[in-house]
C-alpha positions as CSV (number, residue, x, y, z in Angstrom):
1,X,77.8,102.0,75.5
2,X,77.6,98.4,77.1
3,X,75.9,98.5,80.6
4,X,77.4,97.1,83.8
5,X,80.4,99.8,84.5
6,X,82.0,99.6,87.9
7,X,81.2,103.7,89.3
8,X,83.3,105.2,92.0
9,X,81.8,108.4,93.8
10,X,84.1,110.6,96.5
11,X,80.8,111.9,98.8
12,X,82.4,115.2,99.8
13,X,82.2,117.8,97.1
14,X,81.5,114.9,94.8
15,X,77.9,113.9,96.1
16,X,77.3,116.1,98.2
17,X,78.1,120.0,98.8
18,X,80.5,120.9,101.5
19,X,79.0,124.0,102.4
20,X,75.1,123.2,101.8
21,X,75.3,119.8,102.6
22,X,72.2,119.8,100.1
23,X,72.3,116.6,97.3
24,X,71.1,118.8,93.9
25,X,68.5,116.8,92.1
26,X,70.4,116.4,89.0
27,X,72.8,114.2,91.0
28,X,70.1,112.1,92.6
29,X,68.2,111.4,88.8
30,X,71.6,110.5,87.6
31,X,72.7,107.9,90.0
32,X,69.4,106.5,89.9
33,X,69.6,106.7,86.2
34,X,72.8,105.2,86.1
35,X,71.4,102.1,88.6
36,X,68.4,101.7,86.0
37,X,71.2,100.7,83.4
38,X,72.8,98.7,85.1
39,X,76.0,99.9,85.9
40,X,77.3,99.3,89.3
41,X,77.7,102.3,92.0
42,X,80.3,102.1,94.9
43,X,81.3,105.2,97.6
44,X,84.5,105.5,97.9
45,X,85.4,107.9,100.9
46,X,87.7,108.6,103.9
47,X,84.5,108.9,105.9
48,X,84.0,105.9,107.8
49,X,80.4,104.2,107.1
50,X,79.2,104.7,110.3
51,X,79.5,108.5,109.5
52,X,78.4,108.7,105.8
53,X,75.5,110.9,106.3
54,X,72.1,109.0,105.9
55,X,70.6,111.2,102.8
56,X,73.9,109.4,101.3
57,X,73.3,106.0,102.0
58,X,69.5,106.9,101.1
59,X,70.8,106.8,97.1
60,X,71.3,103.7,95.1
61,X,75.0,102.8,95.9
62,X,76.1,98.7,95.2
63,X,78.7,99.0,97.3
64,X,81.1,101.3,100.0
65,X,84.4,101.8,100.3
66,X,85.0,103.6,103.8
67,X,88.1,105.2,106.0
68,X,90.2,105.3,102.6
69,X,90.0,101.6,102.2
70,X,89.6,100.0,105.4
71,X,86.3,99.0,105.2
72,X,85.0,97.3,102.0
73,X,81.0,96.7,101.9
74,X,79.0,95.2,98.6
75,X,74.9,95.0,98.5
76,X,75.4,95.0,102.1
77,X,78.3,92.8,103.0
78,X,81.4,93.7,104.5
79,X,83.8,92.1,102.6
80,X,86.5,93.8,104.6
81,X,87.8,95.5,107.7
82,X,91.4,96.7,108.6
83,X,91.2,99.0,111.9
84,X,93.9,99.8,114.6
85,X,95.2,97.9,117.6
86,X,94.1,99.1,121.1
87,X,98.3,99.7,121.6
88,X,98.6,101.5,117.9
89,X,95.4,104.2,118.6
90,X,97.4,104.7,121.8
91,X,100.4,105.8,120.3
92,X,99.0,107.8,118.0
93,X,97.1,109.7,120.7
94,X,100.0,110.4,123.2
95,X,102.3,111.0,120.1
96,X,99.7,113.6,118.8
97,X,99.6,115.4,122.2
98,X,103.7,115.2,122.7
99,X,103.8,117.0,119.2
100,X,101.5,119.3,119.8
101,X,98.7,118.0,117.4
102,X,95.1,118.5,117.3
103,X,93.6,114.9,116.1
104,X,90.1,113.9,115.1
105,X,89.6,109.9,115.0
106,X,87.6,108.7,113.2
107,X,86.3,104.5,113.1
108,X,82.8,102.4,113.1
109,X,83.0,103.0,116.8
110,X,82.2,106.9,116.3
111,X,84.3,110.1,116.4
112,X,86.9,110.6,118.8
113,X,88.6,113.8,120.0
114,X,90.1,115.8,123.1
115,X,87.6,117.7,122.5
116,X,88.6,120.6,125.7
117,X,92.1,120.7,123.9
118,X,92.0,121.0,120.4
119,X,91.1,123.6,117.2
120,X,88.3,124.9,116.0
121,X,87.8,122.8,112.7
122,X,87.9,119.8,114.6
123,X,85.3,120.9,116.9
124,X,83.4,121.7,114.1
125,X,83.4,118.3,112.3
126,X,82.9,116.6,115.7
127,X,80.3,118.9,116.6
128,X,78.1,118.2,112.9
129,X,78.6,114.5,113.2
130,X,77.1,114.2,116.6
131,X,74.3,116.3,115.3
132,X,74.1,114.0,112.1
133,X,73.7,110.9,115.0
134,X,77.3,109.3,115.2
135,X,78.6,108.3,118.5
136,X,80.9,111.0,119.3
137,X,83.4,110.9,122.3
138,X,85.0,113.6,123.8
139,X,87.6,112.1,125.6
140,X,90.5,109.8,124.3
141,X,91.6,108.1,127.5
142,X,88.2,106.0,127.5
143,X,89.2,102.6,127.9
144,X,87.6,101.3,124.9
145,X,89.1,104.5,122.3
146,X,89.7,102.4,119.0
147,X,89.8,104.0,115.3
148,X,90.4,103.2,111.9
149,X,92.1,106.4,110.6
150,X,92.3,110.1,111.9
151,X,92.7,113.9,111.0
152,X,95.2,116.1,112.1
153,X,95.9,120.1,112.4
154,X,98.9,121.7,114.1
155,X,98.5,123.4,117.0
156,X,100.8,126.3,118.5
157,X,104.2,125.5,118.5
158,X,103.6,122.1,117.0
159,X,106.3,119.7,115.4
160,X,104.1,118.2,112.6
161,X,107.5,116.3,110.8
162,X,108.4,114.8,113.6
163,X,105.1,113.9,114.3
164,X,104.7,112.3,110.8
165,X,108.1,110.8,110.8
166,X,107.7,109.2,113.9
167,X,104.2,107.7,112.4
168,X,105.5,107.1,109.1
169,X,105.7,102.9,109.8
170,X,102.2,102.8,110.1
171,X,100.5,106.0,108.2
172,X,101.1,107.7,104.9
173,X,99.9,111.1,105.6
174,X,98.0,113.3,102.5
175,X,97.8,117.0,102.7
176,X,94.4,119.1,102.6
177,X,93.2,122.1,103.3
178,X,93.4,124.7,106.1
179,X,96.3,122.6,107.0
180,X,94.7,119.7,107.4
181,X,96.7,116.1,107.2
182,X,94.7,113.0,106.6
183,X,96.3,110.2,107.4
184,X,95.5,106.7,105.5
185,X,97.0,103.1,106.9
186,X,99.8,102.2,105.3
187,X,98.7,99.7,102.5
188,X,95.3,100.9,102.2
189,X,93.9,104.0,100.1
190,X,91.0,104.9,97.8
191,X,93.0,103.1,94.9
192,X,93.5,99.8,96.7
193,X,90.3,99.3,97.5
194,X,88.8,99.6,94.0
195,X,91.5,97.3,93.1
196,X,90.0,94.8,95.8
197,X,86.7,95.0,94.3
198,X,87.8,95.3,90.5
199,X,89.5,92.1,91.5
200,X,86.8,90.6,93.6
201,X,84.4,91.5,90.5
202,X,86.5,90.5,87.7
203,X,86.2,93.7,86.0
204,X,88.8,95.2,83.7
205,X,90.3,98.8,84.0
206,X,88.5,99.9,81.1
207,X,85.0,99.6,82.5
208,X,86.0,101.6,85.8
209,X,84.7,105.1,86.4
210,X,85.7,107.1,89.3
211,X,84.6,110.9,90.4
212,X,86.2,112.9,92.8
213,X,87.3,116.7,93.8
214,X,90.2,116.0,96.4
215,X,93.9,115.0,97.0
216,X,93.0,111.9,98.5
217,X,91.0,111.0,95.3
218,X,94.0,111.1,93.0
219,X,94.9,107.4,93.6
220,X,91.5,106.4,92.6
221,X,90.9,108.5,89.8
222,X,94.4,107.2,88.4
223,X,93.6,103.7,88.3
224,X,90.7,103.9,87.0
225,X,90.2,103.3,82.9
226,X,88.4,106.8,83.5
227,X,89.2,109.7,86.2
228,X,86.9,112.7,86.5
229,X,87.1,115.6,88.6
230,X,84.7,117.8,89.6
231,X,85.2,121.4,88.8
232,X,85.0,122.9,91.9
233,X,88.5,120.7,92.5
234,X,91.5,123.1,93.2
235,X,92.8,123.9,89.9
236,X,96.6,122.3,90.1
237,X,94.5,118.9,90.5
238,X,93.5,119.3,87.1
239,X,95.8,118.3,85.1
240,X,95.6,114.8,87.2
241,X,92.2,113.5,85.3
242,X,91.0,112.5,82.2
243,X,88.4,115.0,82.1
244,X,87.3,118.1,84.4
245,X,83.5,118.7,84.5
246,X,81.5,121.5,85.9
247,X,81.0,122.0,89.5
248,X,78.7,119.8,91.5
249,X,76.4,122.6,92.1
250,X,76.1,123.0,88.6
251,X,75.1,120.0,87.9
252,X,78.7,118.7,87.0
253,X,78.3,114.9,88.2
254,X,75.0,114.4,85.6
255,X,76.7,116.0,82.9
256,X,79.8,114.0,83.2
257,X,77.6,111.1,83.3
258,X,76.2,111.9,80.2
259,X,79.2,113.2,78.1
260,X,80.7,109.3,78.9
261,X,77.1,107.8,78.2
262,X,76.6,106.1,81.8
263,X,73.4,108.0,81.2
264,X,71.4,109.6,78.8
């Protein structure tokens, strides 16, 4: 195989465990493997940069996609930033409260979230970022509250269609689990910021890998020449990639790797 591939990597349950949070070594020997050749190594998550954990960012990655495409960096260059208006955050936020929704924001500013008013996932996520060192604020009437995309669960007695309707100009809204929405800017996703950088690159379809376990990474995984998904993916996603391998904690991203001879 020719060197110099264009490698897309989810971080959650792609990279890195969700529930150990605990890189296994065969994924660390095949990145760095995969650098060695040549091939080119981008992050492409919903995570904002600012909260990709630092044990991430320790491995060889070219490049970042962040906040499902709102932040484009390469070799340390941001190449691009979308985030939201003062007035749009706004609206999101008293929306969210007048439809009884529990939001998490998230941006290169930090994590934001009423945090005496909301569920306990989202106090959970905001809780382990603030340990992992991002700025974390607790309350969204601050003056300066700003974010690039957000999270959102129902609360009791919410209204999450009107919620999403009412948001649907500015949002395109992607189910997860425990009733999770994620909600990406319109215009930008996973997919369309590959596409920026296969562009910016001038590299064809063909030589494009992606790797990812989620919903949101079905946009990515579909434009590029080759989409693999992790095996500890839910199941219906299956049938949406090229080719399933093992879980992550079984060494599933190094032996994908190696059955497409990125390394070997």
């Amino acid at each position: 195989m020719d060197k110099g591939k264009l490698v897309f990597f989810d971080v959650d349950g792609t990279i890195v465990p969700g529930d150990t949070h605990r890189i296994p070594d065969s994924t660390r020997r095949a990145l760095e493997q995969a650098w060695e050749r040549g091939h080119r190594l981008v992050v492409n998550t919903g995570r904002p940069y600012r909260h990709v954990e630092g044990q991430v960012r320790a491995l060889p990655f070219h490049g970042y996609i962040c906040s499902l495409g709102s932040l484009i960096l390469w070799e340390g260059r941001q190449l691009f930033h979308r985030t939201l208006s003062p007035d749009q955050c706004a609206r999101v936020r008293d929306l969210g409260r007048a439809c009884g929704m529990y939001c998490l924001f998230e941006g290169e500013t930090g994590v934001w979230c009423d945090l005496a008013d909301t569920c306990q996932l989202a106090r959970q996520e905001f809780a382990w970022l603030e340990k992992n060192g991002v700025p974390a604020f607790s309350n969204t009437d601050r003056p300066d509250f700003q974010f690039d995309k957000f999270v959102t669960w129902p609360g009791p007695g919410a209204d999450p269609e009107k919620f999403c309707r009412r948001l649907s100009a500015l949002f395109q809204f992607i189910p997860r689990e425990n009733h999770m929405l994620e909600a990406a800017p319109c215009g930008l996703s996973k997919a369309e910021g590959m596409r920026y950088l296969m562009e910016h690159m001038g590299v064809d379809r063909q030589d494009v890998y992606a790797f990812g376990d989620g919903p949101n990474d079905l946009d990515m995984l579909a434009l590029a020449g080759t989409g693999i998904l992790m095996g500890n993916a839910p199941q219906e996603l299956w049938p949406r990639a090229d080719y399933v391998t093992a879980r992550l904690e079984d060494d599933g991203l190094c032996r994908a790797m190696e059955h497409f001879g990125l390394i070997g």
